[in-house]
C-alpha positions in Angstrom: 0.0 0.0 0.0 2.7 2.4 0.8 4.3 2.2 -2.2 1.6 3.4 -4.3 1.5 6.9 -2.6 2.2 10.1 -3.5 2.9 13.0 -1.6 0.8 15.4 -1.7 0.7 18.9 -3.0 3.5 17.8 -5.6 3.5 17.7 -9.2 6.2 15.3 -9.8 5.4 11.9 -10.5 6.2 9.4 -7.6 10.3 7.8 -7.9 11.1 4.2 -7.9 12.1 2.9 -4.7 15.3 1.1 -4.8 15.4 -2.6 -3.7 16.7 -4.1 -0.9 17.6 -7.1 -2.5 19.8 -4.7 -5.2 22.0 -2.8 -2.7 24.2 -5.6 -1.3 26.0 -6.5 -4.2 26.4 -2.5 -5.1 27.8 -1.6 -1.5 30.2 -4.9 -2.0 31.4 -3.6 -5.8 32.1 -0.3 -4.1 34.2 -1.5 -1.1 36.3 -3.8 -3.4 37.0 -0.6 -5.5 37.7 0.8 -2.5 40.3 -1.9 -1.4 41.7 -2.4 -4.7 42.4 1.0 -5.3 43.9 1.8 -1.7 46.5 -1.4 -1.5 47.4 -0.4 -5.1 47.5 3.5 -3.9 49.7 2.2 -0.6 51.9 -0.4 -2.8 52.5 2.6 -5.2 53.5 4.8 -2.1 55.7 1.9 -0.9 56.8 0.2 -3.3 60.4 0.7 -4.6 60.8 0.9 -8.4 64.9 2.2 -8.3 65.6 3.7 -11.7 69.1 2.1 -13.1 71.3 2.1 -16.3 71.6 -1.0 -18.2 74.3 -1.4 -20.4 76.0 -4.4 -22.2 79.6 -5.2 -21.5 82.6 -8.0 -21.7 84.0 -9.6 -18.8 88.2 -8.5 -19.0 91.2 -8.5 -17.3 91.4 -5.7 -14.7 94.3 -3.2 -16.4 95.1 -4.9 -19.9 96.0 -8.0 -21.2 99.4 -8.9 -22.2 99.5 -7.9 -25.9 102.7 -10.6 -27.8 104.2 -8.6 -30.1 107.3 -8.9 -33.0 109.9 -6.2 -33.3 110.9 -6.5 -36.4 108.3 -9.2 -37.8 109.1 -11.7 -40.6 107.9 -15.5 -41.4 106.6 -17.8 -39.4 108.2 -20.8 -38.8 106.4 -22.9 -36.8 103.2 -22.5 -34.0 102.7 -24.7 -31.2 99.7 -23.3 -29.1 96.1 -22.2 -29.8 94.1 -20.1 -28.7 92.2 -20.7 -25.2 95.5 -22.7 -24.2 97.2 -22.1 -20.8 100.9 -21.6 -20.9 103.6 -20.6 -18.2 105.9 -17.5 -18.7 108.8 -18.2 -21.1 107.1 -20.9 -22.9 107.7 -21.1 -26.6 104.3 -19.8 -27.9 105.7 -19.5 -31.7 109.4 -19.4 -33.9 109.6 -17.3 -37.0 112.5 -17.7 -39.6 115.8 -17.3 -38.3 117.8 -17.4 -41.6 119.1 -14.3 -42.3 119.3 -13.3 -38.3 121.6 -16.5 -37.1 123.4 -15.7 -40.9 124.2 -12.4 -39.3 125.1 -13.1 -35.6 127.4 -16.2 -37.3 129.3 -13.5 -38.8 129.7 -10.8 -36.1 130.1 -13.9 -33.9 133.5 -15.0 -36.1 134.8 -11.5 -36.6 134.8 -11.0 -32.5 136.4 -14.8 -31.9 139.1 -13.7 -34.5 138.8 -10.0 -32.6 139.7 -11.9 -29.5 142.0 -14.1 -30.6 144.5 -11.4 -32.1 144.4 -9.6 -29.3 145.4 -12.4 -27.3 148.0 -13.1 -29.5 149.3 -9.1 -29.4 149.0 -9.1 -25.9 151.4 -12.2 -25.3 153.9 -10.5 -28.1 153.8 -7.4 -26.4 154.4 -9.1 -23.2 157.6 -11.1 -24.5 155.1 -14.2 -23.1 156.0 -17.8 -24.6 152.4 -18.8 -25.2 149.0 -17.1 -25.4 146.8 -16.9 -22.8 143.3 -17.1 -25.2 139.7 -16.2 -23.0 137.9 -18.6 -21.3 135.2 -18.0 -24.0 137.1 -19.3 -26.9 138.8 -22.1 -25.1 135.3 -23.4 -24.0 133.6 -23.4 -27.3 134.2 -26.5 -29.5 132.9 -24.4 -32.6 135.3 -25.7 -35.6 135.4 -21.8 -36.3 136.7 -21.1 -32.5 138.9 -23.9 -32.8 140.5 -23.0 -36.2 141.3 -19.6 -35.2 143.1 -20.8 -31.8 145.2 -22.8 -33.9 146.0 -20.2 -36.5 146.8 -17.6 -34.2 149.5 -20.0 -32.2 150.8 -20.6 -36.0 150.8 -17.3 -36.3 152.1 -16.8 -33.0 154.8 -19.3 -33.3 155.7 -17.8 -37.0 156.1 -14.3 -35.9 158.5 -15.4 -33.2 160.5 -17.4 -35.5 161.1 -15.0 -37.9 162.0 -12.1 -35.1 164.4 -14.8 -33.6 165.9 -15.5 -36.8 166.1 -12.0 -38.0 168.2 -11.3 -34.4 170.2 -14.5 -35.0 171.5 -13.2 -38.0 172.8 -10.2 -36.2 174.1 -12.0 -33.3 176.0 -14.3 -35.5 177.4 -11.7 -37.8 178.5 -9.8 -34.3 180.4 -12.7 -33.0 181.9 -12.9 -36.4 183.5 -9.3 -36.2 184.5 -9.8 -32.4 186.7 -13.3 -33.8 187.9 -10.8 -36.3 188.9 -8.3 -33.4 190.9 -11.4 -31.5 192.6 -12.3 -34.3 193.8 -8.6 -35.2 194.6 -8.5 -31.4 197.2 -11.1 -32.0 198.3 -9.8 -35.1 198.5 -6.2 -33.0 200.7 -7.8 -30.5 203.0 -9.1 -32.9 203.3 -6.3 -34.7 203.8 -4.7 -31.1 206.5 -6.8 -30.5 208.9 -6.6 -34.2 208.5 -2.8 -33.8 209.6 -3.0 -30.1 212.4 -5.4 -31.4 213.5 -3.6 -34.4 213.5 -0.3 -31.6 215.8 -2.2 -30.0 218.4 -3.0 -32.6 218.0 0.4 -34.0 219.4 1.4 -30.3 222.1 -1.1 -30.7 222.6 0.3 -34.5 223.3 4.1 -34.1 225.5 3.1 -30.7 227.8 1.2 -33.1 227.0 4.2 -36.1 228.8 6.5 -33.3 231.8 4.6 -33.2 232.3 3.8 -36.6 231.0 0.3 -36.8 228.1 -0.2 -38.4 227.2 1.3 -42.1 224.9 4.0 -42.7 222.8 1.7 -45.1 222.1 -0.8 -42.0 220.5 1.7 -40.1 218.3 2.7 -43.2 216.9 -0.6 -43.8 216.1 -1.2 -40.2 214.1 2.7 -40.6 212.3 1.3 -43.1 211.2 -2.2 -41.4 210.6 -0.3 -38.7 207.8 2.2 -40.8 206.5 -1.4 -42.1 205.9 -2.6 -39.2 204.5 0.4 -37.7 202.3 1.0 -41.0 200.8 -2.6 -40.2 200.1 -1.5 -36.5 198.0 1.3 -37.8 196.1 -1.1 -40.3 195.3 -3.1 -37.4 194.3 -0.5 -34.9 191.6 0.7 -37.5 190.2 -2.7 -38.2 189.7 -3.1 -34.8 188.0 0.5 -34.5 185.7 -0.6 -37.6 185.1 -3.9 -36.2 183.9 -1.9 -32.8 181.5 0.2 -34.8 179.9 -2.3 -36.8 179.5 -3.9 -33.6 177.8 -1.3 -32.1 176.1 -0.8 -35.5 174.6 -4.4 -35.2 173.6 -4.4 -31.6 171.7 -1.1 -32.6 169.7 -2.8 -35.1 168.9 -5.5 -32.9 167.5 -3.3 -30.0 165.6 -1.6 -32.6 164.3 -5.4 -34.2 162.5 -6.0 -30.4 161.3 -1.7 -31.1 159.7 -2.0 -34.1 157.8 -5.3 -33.4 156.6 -3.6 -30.1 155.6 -0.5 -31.8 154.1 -2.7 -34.6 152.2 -5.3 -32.2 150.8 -2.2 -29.8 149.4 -0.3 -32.8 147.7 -3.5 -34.3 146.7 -4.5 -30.8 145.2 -1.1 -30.5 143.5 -1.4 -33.6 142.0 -5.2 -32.7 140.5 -3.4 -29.6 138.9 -0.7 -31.4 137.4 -3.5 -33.7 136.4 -5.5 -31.0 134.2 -2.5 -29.4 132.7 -1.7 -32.7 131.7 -5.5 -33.2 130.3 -6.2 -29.4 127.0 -3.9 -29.7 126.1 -5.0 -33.3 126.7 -9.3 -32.1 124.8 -8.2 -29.5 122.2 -6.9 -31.8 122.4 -9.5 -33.6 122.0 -12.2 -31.1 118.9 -10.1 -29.6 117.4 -10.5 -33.5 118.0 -14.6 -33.4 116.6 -14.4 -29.7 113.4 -12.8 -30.9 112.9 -15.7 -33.6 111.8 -17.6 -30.8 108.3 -16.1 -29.3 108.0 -16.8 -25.6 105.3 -16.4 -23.0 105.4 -13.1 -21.5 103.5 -14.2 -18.4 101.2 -17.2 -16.9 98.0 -17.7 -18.7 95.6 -18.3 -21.3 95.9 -17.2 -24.9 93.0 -15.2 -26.6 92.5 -13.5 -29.8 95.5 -15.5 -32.1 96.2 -13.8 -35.0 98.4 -16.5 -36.6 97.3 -20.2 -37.7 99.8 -21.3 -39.8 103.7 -21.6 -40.4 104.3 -19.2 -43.7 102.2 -16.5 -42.1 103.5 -13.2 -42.7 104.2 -10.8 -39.6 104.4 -7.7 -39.8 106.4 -5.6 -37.2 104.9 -4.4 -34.5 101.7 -6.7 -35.2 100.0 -8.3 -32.0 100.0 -11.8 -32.5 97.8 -12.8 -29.5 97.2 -11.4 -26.4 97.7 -13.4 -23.0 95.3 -13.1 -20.1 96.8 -13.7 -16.7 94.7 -16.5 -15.0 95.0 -14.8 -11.6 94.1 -11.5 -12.4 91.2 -9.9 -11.1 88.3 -9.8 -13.7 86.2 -6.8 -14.4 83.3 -6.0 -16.8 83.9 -3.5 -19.1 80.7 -2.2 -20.2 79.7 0.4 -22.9 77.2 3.3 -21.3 75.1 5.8 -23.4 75.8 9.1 -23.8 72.2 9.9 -22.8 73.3 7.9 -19.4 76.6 9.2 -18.1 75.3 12.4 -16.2 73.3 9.2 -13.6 76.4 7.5 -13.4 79.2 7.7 -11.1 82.2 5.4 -9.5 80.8 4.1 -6.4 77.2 2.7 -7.6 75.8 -0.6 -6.9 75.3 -2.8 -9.9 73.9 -5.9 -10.7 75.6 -8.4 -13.6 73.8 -10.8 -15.5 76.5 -13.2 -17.5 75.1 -14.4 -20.8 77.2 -17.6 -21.3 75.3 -19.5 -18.9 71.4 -20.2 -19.0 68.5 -17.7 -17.9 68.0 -19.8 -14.9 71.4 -21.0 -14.2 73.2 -17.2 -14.0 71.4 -15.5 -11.3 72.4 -11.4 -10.8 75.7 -11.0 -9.0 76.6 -8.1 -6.9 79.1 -5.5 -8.2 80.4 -1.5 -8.1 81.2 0.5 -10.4 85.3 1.2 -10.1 85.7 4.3 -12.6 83.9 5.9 -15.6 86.1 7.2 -18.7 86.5 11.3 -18.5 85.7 11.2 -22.3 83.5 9.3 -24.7 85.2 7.0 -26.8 84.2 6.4 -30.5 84.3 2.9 -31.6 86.7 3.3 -35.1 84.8 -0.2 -36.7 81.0 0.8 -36.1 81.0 4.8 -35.3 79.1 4.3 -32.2 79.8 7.0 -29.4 80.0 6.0 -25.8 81.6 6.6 -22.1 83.7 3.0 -20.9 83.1 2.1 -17.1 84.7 -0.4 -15.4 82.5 -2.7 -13.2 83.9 -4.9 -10.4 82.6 -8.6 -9.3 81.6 -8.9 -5.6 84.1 -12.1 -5.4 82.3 -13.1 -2.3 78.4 -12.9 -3.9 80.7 -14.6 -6.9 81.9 -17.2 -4.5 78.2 -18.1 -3.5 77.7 -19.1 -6.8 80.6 -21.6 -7.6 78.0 -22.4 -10.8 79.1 -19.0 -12.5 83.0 -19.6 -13.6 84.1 -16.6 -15.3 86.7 -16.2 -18.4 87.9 -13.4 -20.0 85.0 -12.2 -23.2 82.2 -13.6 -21.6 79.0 -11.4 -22.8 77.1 -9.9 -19.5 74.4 -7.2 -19.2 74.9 -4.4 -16.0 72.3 -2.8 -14.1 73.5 0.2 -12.5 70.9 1.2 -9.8 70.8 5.5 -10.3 68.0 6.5 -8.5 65.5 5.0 -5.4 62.0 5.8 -5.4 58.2 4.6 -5.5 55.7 3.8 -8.1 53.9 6.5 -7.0 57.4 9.0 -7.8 57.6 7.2 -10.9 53.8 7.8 -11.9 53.6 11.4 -10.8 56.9 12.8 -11.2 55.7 13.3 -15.3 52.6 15.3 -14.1 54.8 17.4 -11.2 57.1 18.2 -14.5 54.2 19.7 -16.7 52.9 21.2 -13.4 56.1 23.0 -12.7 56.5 24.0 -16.2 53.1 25.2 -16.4 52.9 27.4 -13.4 56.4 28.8 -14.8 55.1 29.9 -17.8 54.5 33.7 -18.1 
C-alpha cells in the first residue's frame, strides 16, 4: 500500500524505490574498489621501483691483457699453441725464420772470436810471453770456427816469433863474427907490437955502433924502413879493430831496434784489434737479440686469446700483436659500454647488478658488483662509429663465491644494471605530471 502513494501537494510523478535485494551487491562492488584502489594506492606509495642504467659489457682482465708482439716481424716458422690454451711464462708460444738473423750473428760472432783471438796473440807478443793466454770464452767453445782460429793464431804466433828470432840471430852471428875478427887482429897487433919493439931495440944497438964507426949507414936505413913497415901494419890493425867496434855497435843497434819496431808494430795493431772489438760487441749483441726474438715466448702465466696467426708461412708484420695473454689470476672486471644519454646518472661508487650471458637464464642469477671508474671522455668505436663513455664494473668475489656455478673467463658477454635513483611507483607515476605542473605554473 505504501508504495503506491504520492505526496501530496507535488506535481512530480512518484520515484522508484530502490530494492533491498539490489543494494548488497552495489555496497560490495564499491568497497572492493575501494580496497583495490587503496592497496594499489599504498603499494605505489611503498613500493620501490629504483631507476638504473643498463648497459651491455665483456668480462676482462682488470688493467690490460698482455698484448705478444714482434719487433721487427718476418715469417713464421712454426706455431705450437692455440688459442684458449694455458701456458707458463717463457714458454715457446711460436718461432719465425731465423735465416738471415743467425746468418748475421754467425758473422759478427766470427769476426769477435778472431777479434779476440789477435788480441790475445798481441797481448802475449807485447808481453815477451811464450804462449797465449786465449779467454775462457774461446777455449770453451768447441765451434770448428773457434777452434780454427786458436790454432792459427799459435801458428801465427809461433811464425812471428821465429822469424823475429831469426832475424836477431842473423845479427848476433854476424856480431860474434866481427868480435873473432877483433881477436885475431889482437894477436896480429901484439905481434906487430912486438917486431916494432924489437926492431927499436936493434935500432938502439945500430946508431950506438954508427957512433963509433962500426956499423954502415945503409944498415941503419933498412932497419928505418922495417921499422915504418911494421908500424904501417900496427896502424892497419888498430883501424880494423876500431871498424870492427863500430859495426858492432852498429849491429847491436839494429837488434834493439828489431825488439822496437815489433813492439811498436804489435801495440798499434793490438790497438787497432780493440777498437774492432768494441765496434763488433754492440752489433753481435744486436744481432744475437734479433735470433733471440725468432723464438716467441710467454710473456707471463696464462691463457691465450685473440691468435692472429694459424699457420707456419704467415707473414708478420712488425709491431703486429700476434695474440694477447690473459693472466689466469688476475682480477676480472666487466667493461661495459654506457650511453651518452646515461653518463650524467652514473658515477664510481654505484651498486650494480651483472647478469652473465654464457650460462642459461636460470642458471646465471644477478651477482653483486660497483662501479670502479667511468672514462672522462666518450670514446668512439673506429669499426661501427658508435659514441659512448667506458666504465669499469667490479665482481663482488664473495656474492661470486656463493655461486661456484658461475666460472668466469675473459669475453664472456654480461648485461649491468646500474641502480641510479631510489623511489616509489607513486614518484615514478607522478613525477611526469609534477614536471608539466612545474612548467606550467612557470610559464608567463
Amino acid at each position: 500500500m505504501s508504495a503506491s502513494l504520492t505526496i501530496a501537494g507535488s506535481g512530480r510523478p512518484p520515484a522508484p524505490a530502490v530494492s533491498e535485494s539490489a543494494s548488497g551487491p552495489i555496497i560490495a562492488g564499491v568497497l572492493i574498489l575501494a580496497l583495490f584502489f587503496g592497496v594499489l594506492g599504498g603499494w605505489a606509495a611503498l613500493a620501490p621501483l629504483n631507476a638504473a642504467v643498463v648497459a651491455d659489457g665483456i668480462v676482462t682482465v682488470e688493467g690490460s691483457r698482455k698484448p705478444v708482439q714482434h719487433l721487427e716481424g718476418g715469417i713464421v716458422g712454426s706455431i705450437g699453441i692455440s688459442d684458449g690454451a694455458f701456458v707458463h711464462a717463457g714458454a715457446t708460444l711460436m718461432t719465425l725464420d731465423d735465416t738471415t738473423a743467425r746468418a748475421q750473428y754467425d758473422i759478427y760472432f766470427q769476426q769477435l772470436a778472431l777479434a779476440r783471438a789477435m788480441e790475445a796473440r798481441l797481448t802475449a807478443e807485447l808481453n815477451g810471453s811464450s804462449e797465449i793466454t786465449f779467454p775462457d770464452e774461446l777455449l770453451a767453445s768447441d765451434a770448428p770456427y773457434v777452434l780454427q782460429t786458436i790454432a792459427s793464431q799459435r801458428d801465427e804466433f809461433s811464425a812471428r816469433n821465429d822469424s823475429l828470432l831469426g832475424a836477431r840471430d842473423i845479427l848476433l852471428r854476424r856480431v860474434d863474427q866481427l868480435r873473432e875478427q877483433a881477436k885475431g887482429s889482437t894477436s896480429t897487433r901484439l905481434s906487430y907490437e912486438e917486431q916494432l919493439a924489437s926492431l927499436a931495440a936493434e935500432r938502439g944497438r945500430l946508431d950506438k955502433l954508427l957512433k963509433a964507426g962500426l956499423a954502415t949507414r945503409g944498415r941503419v936505413s933498412d932497419l928505418e924502413r922495417s921499422m915504418a913497415d911494421v908500424q904501417g901494419r900496427l896502424g892497419a890493425v888498430a883501424a880494423e879493430d876500431s871498424s870492427n867496434d863500430q859495426k858492432i855497435a852498429e849491429i847491436e843497434q839494429q837488434i834493439n831496434q828489431l825488439g822496437r819496431d815489433r813492439q811498436s808494430e804489435v801495440a798499434e795493431a793490438l790497438a787497432t784489434t780493440q777498437s774492432k772489438i768494441l765496434e763488433i760487441v754492440p752489433r753481435l749483441q744486436d744481432a744475437q737479440s734479433r735470433l733471440e726474438r725468432s723464438i716467441i715466448r710467454a710473456p707471463a702465466d696464462g691463457r691465450i686469446v685473440g691468435l692472429a696467426v694459424h699457420a707456419a708461412g704467415a707473414v708478420v708484420q712488425p709491431g703486429q700483436v700476434l695474440l694477447e695473454i690473459v693472466p689466469e689470476k688476475a682480477t676480472l672486471v666487466v667493461e661495459a659500454r654506457i650511453r651518452v644519454e646515461d653518463i650524467s646518472e652514473l658515477r664510481a661508487g654505484m651498486p650494480a647488478e651483472l647478469r652473465f650471458s654464457s650460462f642459461k637464464q636460470h642458471v646465471s642469477p644477478l651477482i653483486r658488483g660497483a662501479v670502479l671508474q667511468v672514462s672522462a671522455d666518450r670514446i668512439t668505436d673506429e669499426r661501427t662509429l658508435a659514441v659512448f663513455y667506458k666504465a669499469m664494473i667490479e665482481v663482488d668475489p664473495k656474492d661470486l663465491a656463493d655461486h661456484p656455478e658461475i666460472a668466469l673467463h675473459a669475453g664472456m658477454g654480461a648485461t649491468v644494471l646500474v641502480t641510479t635513483e631510489q623511489r616509489t611507483a607513486l614518484d615514478y607515476l607522478l613525477s611526469p605530471l609534477v614536471a608539466n605542473f612545474d612548467r606550467a605554473f612557470k610559464q608567463r
